[in-house]
C-alpha positions as semicolon CSV with decimal commas, in nm:
position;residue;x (nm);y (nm);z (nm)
1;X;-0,060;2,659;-1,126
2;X;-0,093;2,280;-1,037
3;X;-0,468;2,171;-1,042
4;X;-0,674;2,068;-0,748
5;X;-0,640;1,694;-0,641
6;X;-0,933;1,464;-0,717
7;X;-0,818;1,142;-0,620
8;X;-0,483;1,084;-0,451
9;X;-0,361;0,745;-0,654
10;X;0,040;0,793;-0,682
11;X;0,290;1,028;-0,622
12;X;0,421;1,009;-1,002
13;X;0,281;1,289;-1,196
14;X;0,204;1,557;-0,864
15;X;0,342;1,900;-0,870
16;X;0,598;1,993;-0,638
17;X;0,341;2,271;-0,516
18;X;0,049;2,009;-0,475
19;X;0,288;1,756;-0,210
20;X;0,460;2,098;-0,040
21;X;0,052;2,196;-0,002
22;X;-0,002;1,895;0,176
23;X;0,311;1,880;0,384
24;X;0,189;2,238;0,502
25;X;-0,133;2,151;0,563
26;X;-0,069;1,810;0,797
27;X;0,199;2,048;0,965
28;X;-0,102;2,193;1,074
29;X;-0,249;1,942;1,151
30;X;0,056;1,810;1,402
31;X;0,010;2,104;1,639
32;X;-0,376;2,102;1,611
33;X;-0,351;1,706;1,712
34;X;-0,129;1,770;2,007
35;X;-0,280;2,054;2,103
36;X;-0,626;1,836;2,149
37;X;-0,750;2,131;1,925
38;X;-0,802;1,930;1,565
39;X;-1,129;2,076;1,412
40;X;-1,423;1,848;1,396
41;X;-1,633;2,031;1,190
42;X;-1,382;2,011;0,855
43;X;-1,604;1,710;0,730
44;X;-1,858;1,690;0,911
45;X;-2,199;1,535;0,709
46;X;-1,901;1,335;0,498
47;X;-1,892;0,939;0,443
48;X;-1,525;0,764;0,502
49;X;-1,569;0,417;0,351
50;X;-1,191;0,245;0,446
51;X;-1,212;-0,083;0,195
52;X;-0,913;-0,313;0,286
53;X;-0,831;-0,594;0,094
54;X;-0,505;-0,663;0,282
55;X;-0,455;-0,626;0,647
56;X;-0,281;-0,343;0,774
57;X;-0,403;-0,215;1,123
58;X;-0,136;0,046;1,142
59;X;-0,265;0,207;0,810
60;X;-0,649;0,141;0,813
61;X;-0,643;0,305;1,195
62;X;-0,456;0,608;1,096
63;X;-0,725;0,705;0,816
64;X;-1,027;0,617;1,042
65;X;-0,864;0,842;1,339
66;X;-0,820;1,124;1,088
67;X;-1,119;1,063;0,937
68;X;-1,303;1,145;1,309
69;X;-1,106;1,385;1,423
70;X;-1,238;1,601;1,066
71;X;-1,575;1,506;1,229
72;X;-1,622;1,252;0,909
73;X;-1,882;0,928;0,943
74;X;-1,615;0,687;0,916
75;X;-1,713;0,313;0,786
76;X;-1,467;-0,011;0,808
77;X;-1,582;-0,250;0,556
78;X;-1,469;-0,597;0,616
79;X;-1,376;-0,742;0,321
80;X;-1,321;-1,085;0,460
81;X;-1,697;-1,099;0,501
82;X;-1,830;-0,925;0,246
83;X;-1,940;-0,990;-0,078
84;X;-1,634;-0,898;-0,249
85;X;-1,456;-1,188;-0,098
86;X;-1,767;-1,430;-0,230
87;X;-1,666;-1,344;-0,590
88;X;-1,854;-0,974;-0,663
89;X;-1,597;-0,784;-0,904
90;X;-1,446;-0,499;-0,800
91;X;-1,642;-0,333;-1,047
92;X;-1,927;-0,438;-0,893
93;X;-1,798;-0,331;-0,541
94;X;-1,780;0,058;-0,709
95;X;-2,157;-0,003;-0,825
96;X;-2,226;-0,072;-0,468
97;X;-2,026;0,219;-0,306
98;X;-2,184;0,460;-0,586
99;X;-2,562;0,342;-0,425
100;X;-2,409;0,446;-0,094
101;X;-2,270;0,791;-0,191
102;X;-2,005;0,783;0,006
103;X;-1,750;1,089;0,004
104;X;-1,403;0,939;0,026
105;X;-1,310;0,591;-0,024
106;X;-0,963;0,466;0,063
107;X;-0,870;0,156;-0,080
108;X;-0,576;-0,134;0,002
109;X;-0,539;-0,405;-0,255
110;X;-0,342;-0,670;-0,358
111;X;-0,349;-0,578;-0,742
112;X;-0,129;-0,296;-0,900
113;X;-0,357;-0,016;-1,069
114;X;-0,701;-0,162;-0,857
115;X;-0,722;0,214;-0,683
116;X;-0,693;0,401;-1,034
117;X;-0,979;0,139;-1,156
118;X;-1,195;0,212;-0,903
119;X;-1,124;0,604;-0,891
120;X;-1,292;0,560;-1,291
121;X;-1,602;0,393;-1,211
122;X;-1,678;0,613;-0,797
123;X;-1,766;0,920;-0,781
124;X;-1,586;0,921;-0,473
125;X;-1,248;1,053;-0,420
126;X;-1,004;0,800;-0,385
127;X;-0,666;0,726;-0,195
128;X;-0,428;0,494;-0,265
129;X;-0,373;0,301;0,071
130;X;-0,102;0,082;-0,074
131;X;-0,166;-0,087;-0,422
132;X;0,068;-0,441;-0,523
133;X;0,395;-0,300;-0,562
134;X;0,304;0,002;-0,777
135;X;0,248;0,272;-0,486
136;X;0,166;0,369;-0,126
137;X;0,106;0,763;-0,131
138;X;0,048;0,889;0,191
139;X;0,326;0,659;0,319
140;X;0,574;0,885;0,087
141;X;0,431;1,224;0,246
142;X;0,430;1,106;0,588
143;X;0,793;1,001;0,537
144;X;0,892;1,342;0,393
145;X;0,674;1,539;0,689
146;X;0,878;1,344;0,909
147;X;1,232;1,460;0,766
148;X;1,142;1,809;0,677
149;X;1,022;1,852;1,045
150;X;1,376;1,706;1,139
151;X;1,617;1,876;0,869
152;X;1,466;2,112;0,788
153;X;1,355;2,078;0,392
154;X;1,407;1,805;0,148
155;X;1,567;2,035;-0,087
156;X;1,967;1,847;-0,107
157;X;1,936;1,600;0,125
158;X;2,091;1,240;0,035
159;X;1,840;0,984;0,126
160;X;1,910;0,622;0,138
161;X;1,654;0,347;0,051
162;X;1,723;0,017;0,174
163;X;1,634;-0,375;0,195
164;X;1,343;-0,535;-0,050
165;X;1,334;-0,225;-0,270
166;X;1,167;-0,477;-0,546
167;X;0,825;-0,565;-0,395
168;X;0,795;-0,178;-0,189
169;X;0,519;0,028;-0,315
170;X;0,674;0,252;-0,008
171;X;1,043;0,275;-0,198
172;X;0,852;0,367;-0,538
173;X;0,626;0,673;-0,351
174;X;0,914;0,783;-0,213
175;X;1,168;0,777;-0,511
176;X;0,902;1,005;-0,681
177;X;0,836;1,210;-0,426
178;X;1,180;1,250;-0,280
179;X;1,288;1,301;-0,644
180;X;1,037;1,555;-0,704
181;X;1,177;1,765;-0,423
182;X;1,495;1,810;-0,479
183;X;1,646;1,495;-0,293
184;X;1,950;1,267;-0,407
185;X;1,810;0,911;-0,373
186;X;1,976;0,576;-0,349
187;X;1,869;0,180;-0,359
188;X;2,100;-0,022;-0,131
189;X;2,038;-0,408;-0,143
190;X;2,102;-0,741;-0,249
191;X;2,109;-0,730;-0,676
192;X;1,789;-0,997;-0,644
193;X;1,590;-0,685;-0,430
194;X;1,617;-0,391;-0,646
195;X;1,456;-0,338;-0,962
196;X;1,586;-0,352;-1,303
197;X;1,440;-0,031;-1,348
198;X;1,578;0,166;-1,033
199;X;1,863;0,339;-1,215
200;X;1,605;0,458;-1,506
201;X;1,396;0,639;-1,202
202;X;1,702;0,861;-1,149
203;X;1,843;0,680;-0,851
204;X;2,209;0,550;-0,743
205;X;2,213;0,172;-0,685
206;X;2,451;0,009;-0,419
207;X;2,481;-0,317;-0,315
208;X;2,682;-0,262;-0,051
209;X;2,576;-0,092;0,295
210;X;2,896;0,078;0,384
211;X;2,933;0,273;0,042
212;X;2,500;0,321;0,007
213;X;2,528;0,481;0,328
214;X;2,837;0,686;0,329
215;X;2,773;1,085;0,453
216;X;2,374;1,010;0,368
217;X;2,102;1,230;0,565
218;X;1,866;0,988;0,568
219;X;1,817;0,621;0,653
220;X;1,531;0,448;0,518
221;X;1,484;0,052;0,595
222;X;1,214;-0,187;0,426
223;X;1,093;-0,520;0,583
224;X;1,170;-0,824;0,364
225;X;0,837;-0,867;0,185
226;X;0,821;-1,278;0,213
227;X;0,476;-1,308;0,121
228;X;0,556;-1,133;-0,212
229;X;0,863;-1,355;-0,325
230;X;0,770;-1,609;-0,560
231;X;1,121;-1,779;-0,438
232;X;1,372;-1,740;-0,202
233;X;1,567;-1,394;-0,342
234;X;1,842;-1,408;-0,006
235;X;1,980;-1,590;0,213
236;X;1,875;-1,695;0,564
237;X;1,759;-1,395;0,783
238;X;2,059;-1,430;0,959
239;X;2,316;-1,365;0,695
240;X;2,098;-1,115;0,529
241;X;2,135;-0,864;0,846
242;X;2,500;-0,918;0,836
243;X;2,489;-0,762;0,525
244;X;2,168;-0,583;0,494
245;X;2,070;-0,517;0,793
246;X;2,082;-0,195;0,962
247;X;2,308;-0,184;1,285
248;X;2,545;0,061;1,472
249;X;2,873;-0,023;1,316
250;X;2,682;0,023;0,951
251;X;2,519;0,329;1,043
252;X;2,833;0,537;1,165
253;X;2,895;0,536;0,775
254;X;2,593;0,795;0,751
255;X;2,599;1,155;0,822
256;X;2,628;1,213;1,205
257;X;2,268;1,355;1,247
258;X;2,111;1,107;0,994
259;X;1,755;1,005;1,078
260;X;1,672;0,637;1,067
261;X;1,321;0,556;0,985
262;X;1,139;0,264;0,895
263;X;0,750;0,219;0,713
264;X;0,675;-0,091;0,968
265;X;0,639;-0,343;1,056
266;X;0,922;-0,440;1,146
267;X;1,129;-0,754;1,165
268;X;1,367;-0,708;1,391
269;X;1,703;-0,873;1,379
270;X;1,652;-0,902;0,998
271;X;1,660;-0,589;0,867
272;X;1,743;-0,336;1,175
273;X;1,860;-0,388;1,533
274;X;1,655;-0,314;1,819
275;X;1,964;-0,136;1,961
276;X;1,915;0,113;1,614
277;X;1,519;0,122;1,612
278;X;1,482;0,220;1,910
279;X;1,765;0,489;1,931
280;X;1,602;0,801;2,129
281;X;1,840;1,053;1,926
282;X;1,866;0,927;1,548
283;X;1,493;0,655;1,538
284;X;1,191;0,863;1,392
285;X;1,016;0,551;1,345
286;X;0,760;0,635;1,629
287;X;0,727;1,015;1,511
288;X;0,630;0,830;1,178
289;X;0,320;0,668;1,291
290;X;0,210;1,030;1,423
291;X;0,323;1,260;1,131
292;X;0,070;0,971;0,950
293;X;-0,275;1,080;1,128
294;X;-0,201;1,430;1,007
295;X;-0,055;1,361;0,676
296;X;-0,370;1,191;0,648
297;X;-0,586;1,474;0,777
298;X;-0,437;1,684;0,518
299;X;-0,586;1,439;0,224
300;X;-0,871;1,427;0,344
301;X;-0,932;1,750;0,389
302;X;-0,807;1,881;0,051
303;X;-0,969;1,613;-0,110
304;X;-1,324;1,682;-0,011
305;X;-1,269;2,082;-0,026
306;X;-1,131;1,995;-0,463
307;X;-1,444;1,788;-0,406
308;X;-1,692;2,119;-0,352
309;X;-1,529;2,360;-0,577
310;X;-1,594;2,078;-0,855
């Protein structure tokens, strides 16, 4: 039997039965959301503290919307200006949060391994919101709700990673947890964007879209990470989506009901077409940003209830 989740800090190292418990759970969730019928009372008398140290609206508003709808008292610290950004540790920052007793504490930050320092020195349970280029956790089991809801299972399926696979902590999450399923994965890229590592995490590497595509179930694109890139690693945007990017004429190599889904934001024209993002039949990229409030839901909830029984 897989043990109860304290923190939720990767997706290396869960159980099969711990991310199928979760994908249950925010399936729950989805009908409960759309039915206007989410329960309130899950967390109520519980402290969210939501500590960004990069932007991302898309992310930080998904947990603070499933946050309230458990009934949690959800807190938004700005970290711009706080005393974090005036030189206090990080370590001090968990002294802080321990004086404030908060319940859960999700974290986004610019340094691989930050969330698994903190999640030592908190008593708070913490989530990984998306940590350097190590990992982005819920990402990963949004993704999979999102394709299981479509196909069915994960159990088989082909899924194709591709774009800046070398500076995504959403390609990593998902190798593991697509991996850990029962999934075939591949990298498709330029050789500068994936990792000398890929083929060691029991994926296929392509560097061509045509043959990284062929018959796959799944489409996954990744936004050029610029601000990571200590140099150029491609060429101009324009001759990267000839070859990289993600349009109808490449995607009629894929399996005829293959999904296409992207993490976001996206930059379109680089690595997708409009005409292919916003596709009403194959495009789950909108579906993604909903499947997140309940994926998120589900951690929440399961985090605080490991929480009691501790």
């Amino acid at each position: 039997m897989a043990p109860p989740l304290k923190h939720l800090l990767a997706i290396e190292g869960m159980y099969p039965p711990q991310i199928g418990a979760l994908l249950d759970l925010a399936e729950s969730f989805v009908l409960l959301n759309r039915t206007g019928t989410a329960p309130r009372n899950r967390l109520r008398g519980r402290t969210l503290i939501n500590l960004f140290f990069e932007d991302s609206t898309r992310t930080r508003t998904s947990f603070e919307l499933a946050g309230k709808r458990l009934g949690a008292d959800v807190i938004n610290m700005s970290v711009a200006t706080s005393s974090v950004n005036k030189g206090e540790t990080l370590l001090d920052t968990a002294s802080t949060l321990n004086a404030m007793n908060c319940d859960l504490l999700v974290i986004r930050h610019a340094a691989s391994g930050a969330p698994a320092l903190l999640a030592r020195k908190v008593e708070a349970a913490v989530i990984n919101a998306g940590d350097g280029t190590h990992e982005h956790p819920t990402q990963a089991l949004l993704d999979a709700l999102t394709i299981r809801r479509h196909l069915g299972g994960l159990q088989g399926l082909t899924v194709a990673i591709c774009g800046d696979v070398l500076h995504s902590r959403v390609a990593r999450s998902n190798i593991f947890l697509l991996s850990a399923m029962g999934s075939q994965v591949r990298v498709v890229g330029p050789p500068t964007l994936i990792p000398p590592e890929a083929e060691r995490l029991g994926v296929k590497v392509f560097h061509d879209m045509a043959s990284g595509l062929a018959g796959v179930d799944v489409v996954m694109m990744l936004r050029l990470q610029q601000e990571r890139m200590a140099r150029s690693l491609v060429p101009s945007a324009r001759e990267y989506f000839r070859f990289w990017g993600l349009d109808e004429a490449k995607l009629k190599h894929a399996a005829p009901h293959a999904l296409v889904m992207h993490p976001g934001p996206m930059n379109r024209g680089v690595e997708i077409a409009s005409s292919v993002a916003d596709d009403p039949v194959r495009s789950v990229i909108r579906e993604q940003v909903e499947m997140g409030v309940a994926v998120r839901m589900a951690v929440l909830e399961t985090l605080a209830r490991s929480g009691t029984n501790s």
